[in-house]
PDB file of N, CA, C and O in Angstrom:
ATOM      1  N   UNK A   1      35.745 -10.059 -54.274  1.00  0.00           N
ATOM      2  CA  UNK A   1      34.357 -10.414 -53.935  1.00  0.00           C
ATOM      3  C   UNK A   1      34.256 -11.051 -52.556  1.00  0.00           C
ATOM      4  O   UNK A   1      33.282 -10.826 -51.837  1.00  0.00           O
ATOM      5  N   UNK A   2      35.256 -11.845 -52.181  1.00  0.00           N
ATOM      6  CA  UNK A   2      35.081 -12.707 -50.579  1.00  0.00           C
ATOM      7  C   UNK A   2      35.179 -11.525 -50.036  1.00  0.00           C
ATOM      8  O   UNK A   2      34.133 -11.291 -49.430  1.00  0.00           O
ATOM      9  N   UNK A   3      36.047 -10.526 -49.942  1.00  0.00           N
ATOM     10  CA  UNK A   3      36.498  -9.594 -48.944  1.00  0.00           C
ATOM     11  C   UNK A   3      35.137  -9.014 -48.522  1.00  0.00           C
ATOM     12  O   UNK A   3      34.695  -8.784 -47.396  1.00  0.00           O
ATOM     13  N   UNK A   4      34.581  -8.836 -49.784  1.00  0.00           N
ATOM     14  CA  UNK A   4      33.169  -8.383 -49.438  1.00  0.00           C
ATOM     15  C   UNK A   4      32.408  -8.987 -48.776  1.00  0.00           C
ATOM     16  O   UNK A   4      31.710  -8.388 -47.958  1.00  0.00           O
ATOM     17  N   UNK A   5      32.336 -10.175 -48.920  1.00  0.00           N
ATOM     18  CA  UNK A   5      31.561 -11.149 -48.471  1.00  0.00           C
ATOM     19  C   UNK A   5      31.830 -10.857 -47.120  1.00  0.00           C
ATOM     20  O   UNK A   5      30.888 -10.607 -46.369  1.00  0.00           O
ATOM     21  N   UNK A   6      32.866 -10.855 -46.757  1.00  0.00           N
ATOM     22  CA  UNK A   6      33.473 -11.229 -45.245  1.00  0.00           C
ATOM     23  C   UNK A   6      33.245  -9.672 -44.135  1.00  0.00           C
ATOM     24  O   UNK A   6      32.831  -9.693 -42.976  1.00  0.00           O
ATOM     25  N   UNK A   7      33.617  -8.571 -44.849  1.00  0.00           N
ATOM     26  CA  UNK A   7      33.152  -7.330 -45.028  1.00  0.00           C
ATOM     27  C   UNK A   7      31.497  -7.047 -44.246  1.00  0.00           C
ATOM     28  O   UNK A   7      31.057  -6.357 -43.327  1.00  0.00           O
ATOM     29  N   UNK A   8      30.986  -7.989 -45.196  1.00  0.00           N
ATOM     30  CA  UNK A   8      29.551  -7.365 -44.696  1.00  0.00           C
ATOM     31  C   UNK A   8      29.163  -8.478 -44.098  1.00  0.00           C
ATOM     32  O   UNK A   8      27.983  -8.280 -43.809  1.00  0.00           O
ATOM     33  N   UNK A   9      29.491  -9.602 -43.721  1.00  0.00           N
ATOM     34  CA  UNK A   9      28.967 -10.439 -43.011  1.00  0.00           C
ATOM     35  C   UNK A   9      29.371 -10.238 -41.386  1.00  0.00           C
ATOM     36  O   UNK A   9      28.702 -10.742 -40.484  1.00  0.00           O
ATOM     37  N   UNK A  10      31.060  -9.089 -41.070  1.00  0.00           N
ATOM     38  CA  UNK A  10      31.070  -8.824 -39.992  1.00  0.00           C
ATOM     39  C   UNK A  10      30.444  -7.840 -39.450  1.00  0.00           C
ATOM     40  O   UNK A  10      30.219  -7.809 -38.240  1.00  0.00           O
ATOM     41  N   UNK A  11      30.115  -6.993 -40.202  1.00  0.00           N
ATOM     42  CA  UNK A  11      28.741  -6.026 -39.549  1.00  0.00           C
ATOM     43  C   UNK A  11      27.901  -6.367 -39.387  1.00  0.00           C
ATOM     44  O   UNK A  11      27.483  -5.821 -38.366  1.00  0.00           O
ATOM     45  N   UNK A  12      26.886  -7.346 -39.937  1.00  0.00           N
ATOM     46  CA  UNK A  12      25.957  -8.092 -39.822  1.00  0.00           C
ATOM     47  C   UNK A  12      26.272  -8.803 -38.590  1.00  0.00           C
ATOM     48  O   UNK A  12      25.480  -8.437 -37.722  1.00  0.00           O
ATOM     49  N   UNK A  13      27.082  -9.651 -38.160  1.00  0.00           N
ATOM     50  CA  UNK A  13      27.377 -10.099 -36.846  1.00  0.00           C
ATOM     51  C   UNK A  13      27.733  -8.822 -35.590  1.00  0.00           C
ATOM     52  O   UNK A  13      27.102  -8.648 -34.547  1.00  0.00           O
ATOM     53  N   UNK A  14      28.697  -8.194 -35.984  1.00  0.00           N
ATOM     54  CA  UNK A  14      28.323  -6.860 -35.028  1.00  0.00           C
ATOM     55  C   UNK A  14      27.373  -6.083 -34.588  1.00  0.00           C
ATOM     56  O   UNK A  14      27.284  -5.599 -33.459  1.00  0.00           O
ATOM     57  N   UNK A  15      26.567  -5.945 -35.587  1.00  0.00           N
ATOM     58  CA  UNK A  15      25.163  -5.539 -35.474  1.00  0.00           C
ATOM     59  C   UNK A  15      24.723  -6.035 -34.731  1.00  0.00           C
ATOM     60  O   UNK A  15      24.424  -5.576 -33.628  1.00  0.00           O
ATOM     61  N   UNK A  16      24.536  -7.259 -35.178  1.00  0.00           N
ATOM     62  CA  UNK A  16      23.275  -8.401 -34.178  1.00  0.00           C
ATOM     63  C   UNK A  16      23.821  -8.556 -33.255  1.00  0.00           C
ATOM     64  O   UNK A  16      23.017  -8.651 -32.328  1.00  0.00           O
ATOM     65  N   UNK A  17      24.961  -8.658 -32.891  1.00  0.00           N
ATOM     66  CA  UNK A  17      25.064  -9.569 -31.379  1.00  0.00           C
ATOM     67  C   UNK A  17      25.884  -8.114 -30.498  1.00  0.00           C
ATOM     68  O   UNK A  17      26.253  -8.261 -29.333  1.00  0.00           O
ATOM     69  N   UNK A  18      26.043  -7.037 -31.091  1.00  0.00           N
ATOM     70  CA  UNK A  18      26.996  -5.741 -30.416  1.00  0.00           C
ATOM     71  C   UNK A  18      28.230  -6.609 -29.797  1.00  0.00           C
ATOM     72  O   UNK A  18      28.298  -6.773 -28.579  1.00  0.00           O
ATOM     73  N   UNK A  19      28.880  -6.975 -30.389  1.00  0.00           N
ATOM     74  CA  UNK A  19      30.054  -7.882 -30.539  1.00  0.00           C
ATOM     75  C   UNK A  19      31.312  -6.718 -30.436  1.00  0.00           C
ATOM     76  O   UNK A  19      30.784  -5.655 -30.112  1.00  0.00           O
ATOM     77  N   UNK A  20      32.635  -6.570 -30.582  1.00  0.00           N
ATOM     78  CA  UNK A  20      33.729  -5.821 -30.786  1.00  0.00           C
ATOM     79  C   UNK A  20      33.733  -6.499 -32.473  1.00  0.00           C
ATOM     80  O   UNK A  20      33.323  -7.630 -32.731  1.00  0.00           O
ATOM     81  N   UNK A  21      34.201  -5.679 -33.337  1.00  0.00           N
ATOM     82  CA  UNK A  21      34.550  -5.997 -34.976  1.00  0.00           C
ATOM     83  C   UNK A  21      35.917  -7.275 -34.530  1.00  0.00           C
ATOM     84  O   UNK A  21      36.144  -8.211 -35.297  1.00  0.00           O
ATOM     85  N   UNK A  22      36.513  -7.136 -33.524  1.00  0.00           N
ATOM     86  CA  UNK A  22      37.899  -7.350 -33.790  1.00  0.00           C
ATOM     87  C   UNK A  22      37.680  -8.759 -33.167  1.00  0.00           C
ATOM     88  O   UNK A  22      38.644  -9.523 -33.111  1.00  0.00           O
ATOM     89  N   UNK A  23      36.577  -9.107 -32.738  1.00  0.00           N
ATOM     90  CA  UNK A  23      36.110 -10.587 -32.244  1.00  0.00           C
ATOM     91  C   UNK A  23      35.712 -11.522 -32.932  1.00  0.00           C
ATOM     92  O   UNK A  23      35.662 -12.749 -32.846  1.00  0.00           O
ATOM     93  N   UNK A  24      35.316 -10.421 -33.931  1.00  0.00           N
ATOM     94  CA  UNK A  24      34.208 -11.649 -34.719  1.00  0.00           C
ATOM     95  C   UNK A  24      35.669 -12.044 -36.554  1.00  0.00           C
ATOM     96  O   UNK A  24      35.960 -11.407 -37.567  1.00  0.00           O
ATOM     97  N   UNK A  25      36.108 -13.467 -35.921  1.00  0.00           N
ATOM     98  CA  UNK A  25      36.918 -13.632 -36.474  1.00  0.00           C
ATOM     99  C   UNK A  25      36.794 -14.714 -37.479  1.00  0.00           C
ATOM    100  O   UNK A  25      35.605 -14.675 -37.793  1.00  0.00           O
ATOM    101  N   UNK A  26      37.453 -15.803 -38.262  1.00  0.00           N
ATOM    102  CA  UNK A  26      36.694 -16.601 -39.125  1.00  0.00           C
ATOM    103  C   UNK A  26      36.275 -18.202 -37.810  1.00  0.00           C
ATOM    104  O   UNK A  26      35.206 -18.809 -37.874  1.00  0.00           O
ATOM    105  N   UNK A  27      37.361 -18.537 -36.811  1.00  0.00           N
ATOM    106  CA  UNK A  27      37.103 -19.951 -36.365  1.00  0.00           C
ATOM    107  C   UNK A  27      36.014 -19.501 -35.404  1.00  0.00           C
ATOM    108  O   UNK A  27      35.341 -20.468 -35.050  1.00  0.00           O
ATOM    109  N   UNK A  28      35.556 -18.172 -34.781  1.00  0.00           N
ATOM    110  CA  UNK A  28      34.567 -17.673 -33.624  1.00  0.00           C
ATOM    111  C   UNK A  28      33.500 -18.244 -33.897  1.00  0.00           C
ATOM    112  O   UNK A  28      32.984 -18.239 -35.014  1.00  0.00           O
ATOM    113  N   UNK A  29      33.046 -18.809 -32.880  1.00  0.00           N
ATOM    114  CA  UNK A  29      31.655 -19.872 -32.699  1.00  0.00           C
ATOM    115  C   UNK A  29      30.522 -18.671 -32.580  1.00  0.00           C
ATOM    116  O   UNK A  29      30.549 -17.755 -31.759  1.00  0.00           O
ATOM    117  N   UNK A  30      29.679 -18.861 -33.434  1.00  0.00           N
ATOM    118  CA  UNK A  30      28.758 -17.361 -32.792  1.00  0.00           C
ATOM    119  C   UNK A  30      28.266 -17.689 -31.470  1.00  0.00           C
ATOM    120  O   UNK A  30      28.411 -16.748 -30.689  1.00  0.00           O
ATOM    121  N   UNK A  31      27.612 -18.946 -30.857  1.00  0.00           N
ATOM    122  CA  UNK A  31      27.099 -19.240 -29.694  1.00  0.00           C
ATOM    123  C   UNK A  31      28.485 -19.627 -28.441  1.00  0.00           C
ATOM    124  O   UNK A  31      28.241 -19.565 -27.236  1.00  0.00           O
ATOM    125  N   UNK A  32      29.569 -19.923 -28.848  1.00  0.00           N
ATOM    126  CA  UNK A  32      30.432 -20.218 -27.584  1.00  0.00           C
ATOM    127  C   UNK A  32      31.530 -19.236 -27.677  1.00  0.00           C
ATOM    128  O   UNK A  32      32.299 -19.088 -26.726  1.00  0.00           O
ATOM    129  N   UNK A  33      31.638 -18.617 -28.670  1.00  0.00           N
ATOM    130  CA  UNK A  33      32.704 -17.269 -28.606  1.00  0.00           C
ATOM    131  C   UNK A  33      31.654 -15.847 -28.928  1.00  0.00           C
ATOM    132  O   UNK A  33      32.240 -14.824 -28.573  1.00  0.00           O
ATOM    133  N   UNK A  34      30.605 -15.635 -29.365  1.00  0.00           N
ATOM    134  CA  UNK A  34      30.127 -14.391 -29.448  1.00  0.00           C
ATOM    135  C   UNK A  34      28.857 -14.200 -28.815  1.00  0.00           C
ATOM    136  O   UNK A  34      28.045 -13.318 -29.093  1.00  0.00           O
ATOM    137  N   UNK A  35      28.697 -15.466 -27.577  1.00  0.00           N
ATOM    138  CA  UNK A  35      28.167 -15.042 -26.978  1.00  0.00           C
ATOM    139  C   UNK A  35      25.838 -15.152 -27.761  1.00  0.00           C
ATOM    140  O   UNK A  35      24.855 -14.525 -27.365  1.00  0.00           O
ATOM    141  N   UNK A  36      25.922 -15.801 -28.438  1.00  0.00           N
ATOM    142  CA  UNK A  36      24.694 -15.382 -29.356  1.00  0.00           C
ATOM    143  C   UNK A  36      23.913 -16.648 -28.946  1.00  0.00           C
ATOM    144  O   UNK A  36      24.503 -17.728 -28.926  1.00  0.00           O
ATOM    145  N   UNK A  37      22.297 -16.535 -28.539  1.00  0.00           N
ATOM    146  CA  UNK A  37      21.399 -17.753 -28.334  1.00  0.00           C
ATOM    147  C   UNK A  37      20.575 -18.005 -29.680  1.00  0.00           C
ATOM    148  O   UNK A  37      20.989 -17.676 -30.792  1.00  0.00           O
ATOM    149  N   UNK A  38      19.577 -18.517 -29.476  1.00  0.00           N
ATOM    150  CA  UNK A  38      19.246 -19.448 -30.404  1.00  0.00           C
ATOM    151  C   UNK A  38      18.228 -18.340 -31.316  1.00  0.00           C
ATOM    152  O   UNK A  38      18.023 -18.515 -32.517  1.00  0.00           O
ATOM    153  N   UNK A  39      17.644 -17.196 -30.544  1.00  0.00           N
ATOM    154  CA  UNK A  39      17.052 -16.016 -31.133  1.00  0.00           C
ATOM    155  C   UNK A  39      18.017 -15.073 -31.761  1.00  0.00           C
ATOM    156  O   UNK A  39      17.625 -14.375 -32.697  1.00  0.00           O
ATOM    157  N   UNK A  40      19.110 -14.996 -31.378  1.00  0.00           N
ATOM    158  CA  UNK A  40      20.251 -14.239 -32.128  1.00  0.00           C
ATOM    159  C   UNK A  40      20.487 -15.013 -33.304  1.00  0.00           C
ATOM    160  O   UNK A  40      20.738 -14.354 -34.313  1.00  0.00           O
ATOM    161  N   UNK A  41      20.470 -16.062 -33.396  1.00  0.00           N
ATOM    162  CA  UNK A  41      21.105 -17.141 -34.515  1.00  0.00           C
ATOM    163  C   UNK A  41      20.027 -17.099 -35.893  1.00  0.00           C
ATOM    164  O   UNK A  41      20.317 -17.496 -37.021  1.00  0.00           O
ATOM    165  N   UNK A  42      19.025 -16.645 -35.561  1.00  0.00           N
ATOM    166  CA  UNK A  42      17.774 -16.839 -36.183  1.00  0.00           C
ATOM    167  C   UNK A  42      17.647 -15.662 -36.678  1.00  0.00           C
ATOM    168  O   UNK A  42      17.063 -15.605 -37.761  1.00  0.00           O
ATOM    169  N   UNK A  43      18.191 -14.241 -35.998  1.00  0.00           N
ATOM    170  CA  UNK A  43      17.971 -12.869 -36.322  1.00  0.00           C
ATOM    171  C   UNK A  43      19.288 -12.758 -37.472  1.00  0.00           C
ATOM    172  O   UNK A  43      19.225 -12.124 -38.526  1.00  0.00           O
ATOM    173  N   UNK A  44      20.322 -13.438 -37.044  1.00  0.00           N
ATOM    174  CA  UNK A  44      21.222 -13.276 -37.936  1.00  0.00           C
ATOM    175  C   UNK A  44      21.231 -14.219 -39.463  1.00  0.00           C
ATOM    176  O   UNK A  44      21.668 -13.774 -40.525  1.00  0.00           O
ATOM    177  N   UNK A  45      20.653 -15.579 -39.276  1.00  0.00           N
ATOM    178  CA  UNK A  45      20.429 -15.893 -40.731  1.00  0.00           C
ATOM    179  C   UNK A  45      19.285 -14.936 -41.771  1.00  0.00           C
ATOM    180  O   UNK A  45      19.336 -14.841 -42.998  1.00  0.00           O
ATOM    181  N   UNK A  46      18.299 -14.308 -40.847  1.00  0.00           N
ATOM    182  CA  UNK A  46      17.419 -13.225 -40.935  1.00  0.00           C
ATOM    183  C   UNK A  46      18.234 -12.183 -42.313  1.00  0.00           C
ATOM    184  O   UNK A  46      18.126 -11.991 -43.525  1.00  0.00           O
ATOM    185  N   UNK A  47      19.175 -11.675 -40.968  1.00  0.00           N
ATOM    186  CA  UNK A  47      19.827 -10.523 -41.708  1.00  0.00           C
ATOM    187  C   UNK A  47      20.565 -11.162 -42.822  1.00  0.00           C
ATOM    188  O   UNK A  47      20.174 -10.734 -43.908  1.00  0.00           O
ATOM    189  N   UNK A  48      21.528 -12.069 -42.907  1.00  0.00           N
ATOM    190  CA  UNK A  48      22.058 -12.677 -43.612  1.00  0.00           C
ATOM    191  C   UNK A  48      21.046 -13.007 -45.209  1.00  0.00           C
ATOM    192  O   UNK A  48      21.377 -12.798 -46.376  1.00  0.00           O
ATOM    193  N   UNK A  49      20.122 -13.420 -44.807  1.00  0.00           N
ATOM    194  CA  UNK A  49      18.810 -13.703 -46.159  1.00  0.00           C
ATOM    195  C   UNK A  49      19.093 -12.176 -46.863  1.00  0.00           C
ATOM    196  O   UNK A  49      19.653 -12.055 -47.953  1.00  0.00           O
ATOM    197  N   UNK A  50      18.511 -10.814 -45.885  1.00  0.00           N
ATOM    198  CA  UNK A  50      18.276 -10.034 -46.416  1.00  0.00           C
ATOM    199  C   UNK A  50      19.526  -9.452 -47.264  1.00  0.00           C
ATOM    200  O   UNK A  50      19.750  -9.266 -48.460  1.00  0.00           O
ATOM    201  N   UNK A  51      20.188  -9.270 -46.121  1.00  0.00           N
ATOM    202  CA  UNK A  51      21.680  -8.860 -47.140  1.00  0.00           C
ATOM    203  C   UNK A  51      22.369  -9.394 -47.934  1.00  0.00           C
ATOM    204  O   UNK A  51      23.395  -8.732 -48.087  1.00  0.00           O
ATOM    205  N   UNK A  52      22.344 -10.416 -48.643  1.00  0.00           N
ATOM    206  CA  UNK A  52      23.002 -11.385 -49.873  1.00  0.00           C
ATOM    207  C   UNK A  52      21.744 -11.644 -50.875  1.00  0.00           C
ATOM    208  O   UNK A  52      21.891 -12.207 -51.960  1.00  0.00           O
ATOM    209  N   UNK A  53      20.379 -11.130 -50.346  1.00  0.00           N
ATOM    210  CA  UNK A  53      19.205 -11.840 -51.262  1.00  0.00           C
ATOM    211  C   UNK A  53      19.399 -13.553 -51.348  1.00  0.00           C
ATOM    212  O   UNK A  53      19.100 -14.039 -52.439  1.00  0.00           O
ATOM    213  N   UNK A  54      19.766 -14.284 -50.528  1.00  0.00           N
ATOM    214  CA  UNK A  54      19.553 -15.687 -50.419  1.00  0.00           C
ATOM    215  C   UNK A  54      18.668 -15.852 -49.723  1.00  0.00           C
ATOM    216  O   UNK A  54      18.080 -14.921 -49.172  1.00  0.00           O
ATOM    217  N   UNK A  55      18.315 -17.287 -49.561  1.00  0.00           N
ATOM    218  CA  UNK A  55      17.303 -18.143 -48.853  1.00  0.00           C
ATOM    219  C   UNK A  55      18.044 -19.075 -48.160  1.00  0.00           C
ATOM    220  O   UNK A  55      18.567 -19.875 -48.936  1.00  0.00           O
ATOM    221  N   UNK A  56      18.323 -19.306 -46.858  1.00  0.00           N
ATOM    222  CA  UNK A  56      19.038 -20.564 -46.142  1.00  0.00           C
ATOM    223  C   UNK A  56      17.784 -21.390 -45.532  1.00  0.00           C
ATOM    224  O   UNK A  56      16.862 -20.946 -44.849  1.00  0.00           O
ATOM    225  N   UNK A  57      17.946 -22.334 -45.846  1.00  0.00           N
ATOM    226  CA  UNK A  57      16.820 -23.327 -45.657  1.00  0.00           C
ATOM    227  C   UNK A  57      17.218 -23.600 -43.819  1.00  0.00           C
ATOM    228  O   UNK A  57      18.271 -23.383 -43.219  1.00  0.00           O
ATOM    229  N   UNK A  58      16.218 -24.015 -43.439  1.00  0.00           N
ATOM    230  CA  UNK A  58      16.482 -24.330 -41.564  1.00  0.00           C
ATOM    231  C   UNK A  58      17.660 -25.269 -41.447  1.00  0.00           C
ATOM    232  O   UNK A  58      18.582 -25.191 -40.634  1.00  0.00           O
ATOM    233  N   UNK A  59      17.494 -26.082 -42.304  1.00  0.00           N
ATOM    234  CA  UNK A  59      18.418 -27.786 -42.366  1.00  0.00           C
ATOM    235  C   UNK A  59      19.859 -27.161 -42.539  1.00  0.00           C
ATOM    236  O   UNK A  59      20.707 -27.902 -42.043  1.00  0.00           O
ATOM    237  N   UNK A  60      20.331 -26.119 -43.046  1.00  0.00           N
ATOM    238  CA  UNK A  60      21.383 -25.384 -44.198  1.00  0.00           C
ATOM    239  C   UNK A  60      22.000 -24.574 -42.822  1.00  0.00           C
ATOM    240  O   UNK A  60      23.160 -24.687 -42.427  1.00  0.00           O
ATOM    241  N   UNK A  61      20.872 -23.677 -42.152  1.00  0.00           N
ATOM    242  CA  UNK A  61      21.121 -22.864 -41.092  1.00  0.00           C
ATOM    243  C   UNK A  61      21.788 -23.134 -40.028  1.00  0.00           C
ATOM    244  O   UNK A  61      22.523 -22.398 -39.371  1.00  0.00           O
ATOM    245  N   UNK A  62      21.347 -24.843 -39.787  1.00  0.00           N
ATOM    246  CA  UNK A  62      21.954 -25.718 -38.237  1.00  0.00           C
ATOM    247  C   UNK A  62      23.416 -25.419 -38.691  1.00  0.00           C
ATOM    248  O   UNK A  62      23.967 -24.490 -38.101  1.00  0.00           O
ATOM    249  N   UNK A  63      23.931 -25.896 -39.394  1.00  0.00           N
ATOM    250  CA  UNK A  63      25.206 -26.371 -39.850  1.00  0.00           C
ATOM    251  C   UNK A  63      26.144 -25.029 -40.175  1.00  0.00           C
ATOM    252  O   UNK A  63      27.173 -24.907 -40.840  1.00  0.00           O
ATOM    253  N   UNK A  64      25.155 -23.855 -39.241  1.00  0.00           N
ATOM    254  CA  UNK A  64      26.452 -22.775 -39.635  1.00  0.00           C
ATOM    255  C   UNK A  64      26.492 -21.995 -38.522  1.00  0.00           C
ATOM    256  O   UNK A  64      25.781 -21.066 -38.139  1.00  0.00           O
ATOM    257  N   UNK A  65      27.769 -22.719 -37.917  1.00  0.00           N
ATOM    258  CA  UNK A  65      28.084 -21.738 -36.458  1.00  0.00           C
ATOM    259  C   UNK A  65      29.049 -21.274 -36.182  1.00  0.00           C
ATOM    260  O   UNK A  65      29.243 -20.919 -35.020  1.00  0.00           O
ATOM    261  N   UNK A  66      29.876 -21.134 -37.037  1.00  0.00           N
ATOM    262  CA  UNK A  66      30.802 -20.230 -36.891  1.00  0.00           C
ATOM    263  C   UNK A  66      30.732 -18.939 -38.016  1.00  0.00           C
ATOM    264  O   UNK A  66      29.724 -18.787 -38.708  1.00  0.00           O
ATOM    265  N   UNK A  67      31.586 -18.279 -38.092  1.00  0.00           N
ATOM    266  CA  UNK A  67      31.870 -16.736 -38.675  1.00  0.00           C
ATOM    267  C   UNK A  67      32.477 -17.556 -40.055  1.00  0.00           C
ATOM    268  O   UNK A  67      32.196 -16.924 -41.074  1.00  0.00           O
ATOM    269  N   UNK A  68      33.136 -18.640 -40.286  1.00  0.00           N
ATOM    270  CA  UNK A  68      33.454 -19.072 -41.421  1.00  0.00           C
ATOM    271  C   UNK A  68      32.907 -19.842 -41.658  1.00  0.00           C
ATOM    272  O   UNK A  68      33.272 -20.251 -42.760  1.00  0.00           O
ATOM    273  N   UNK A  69      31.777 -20.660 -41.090  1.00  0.00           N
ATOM    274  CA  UNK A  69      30.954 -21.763 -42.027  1.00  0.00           C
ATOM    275  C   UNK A  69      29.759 -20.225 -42.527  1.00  0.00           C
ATOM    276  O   UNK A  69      28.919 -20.563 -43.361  1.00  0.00           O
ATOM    277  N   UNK A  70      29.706 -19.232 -42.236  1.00  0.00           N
ATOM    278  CA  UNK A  70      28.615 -18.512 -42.673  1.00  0.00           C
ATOM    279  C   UNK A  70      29.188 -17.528 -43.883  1.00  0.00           C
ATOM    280  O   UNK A  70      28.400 -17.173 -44.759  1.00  0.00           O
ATOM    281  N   UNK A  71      30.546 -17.101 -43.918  1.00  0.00           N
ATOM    282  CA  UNK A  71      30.917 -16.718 -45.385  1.00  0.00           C
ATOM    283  C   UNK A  71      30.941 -17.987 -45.898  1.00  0.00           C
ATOM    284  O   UNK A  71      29.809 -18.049 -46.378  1.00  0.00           O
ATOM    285  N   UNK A  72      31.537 -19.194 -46.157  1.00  0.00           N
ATOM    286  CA  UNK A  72      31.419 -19.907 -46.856  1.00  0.00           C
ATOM    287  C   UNK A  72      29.836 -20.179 -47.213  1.00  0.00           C
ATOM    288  O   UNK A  72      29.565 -20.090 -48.411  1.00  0.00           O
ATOM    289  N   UNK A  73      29.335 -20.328 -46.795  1.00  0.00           N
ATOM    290  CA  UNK A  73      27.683 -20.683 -47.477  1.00  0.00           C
ATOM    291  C   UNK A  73      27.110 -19.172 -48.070  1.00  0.00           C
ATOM    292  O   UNK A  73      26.366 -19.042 -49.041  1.00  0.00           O
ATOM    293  N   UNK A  74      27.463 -18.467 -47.526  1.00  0.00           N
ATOM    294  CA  UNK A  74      27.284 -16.844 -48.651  1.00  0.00           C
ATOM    295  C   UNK A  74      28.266 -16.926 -50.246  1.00  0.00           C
ATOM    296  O   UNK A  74      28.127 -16.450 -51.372  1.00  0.00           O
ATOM    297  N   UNK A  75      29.058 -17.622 -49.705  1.00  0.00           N
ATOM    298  CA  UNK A  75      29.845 -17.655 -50.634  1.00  0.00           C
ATOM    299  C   UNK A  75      29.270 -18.731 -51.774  1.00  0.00           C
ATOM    300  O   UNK A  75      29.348 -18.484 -52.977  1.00  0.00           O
ATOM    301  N   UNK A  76      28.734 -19.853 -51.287  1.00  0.00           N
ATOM    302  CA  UNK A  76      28.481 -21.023 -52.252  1.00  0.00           C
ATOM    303  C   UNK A  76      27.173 -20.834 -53.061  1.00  0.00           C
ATOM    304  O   UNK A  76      26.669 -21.624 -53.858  1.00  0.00           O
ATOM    305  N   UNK A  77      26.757 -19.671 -52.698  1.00  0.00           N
ATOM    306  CA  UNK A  77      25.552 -19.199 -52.575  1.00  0.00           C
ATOM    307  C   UNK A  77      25.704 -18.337 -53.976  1.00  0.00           C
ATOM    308  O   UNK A  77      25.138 -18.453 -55.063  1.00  0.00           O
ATOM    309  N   UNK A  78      26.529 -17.585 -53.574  1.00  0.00           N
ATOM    310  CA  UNK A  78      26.607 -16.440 -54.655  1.00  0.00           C
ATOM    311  C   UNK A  78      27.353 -16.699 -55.488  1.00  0.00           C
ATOM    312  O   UNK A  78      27.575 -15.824 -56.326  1.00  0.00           O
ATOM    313  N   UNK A  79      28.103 -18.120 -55.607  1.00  0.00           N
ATOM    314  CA  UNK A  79      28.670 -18.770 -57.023  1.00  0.00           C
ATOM    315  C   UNK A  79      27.837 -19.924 -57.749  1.00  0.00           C
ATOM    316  O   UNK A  79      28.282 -20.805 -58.485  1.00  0.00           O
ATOM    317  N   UNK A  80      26.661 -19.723 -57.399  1.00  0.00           N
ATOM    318  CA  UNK A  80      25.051 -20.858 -57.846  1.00  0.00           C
ATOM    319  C   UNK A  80      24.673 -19.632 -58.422  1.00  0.00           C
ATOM    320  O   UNK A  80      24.429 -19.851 -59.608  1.00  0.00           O
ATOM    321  N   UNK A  81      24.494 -18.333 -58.120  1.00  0.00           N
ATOM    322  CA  UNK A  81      23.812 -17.590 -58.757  1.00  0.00           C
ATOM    323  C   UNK A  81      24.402 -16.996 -59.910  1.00  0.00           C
ATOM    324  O   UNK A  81      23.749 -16.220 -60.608  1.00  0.00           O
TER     325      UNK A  81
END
């Protein structure tokens, strides 16, 4: 199930930011390693909502800037449900 998680959360970051797959790694900062501003960050919790069917609250959203604070909260997410 993580693999998945992790799986589709790097297309989702590839997507949004046209990143290389092989960049977007778990410690990669989306804003100081992938390169992503504050409208990318917003498009990607976006996509992120849509593709897991969650809700990340704004407060929830600050606190996820890397490629592994954002599977982990997909993750904490989909073991509440």
């Amino acid at each position: 199930m993580s693999a998945d998680i992790e799986g589709k959360l790097k297309q989702i970051v590839v997507n949004q930011l046209g990143v290389e797959e092989a960049a977007v790694v778990g410690k990669a900062k989306f804003i100081e390693d992938l390169g992503a501003d504050s409208l990318d960050i917003v498009e990607l919790v976006m996509a992120m909502e849509e593709a897991f069917g969650i809700d990340i609250p704004d407060e929830e959203a600050e606190g996820i800037r890397t490629v592994e604070d954002a599977v982990s909260y997909v993750k904490k997410t989909q073991d509440l449900a």
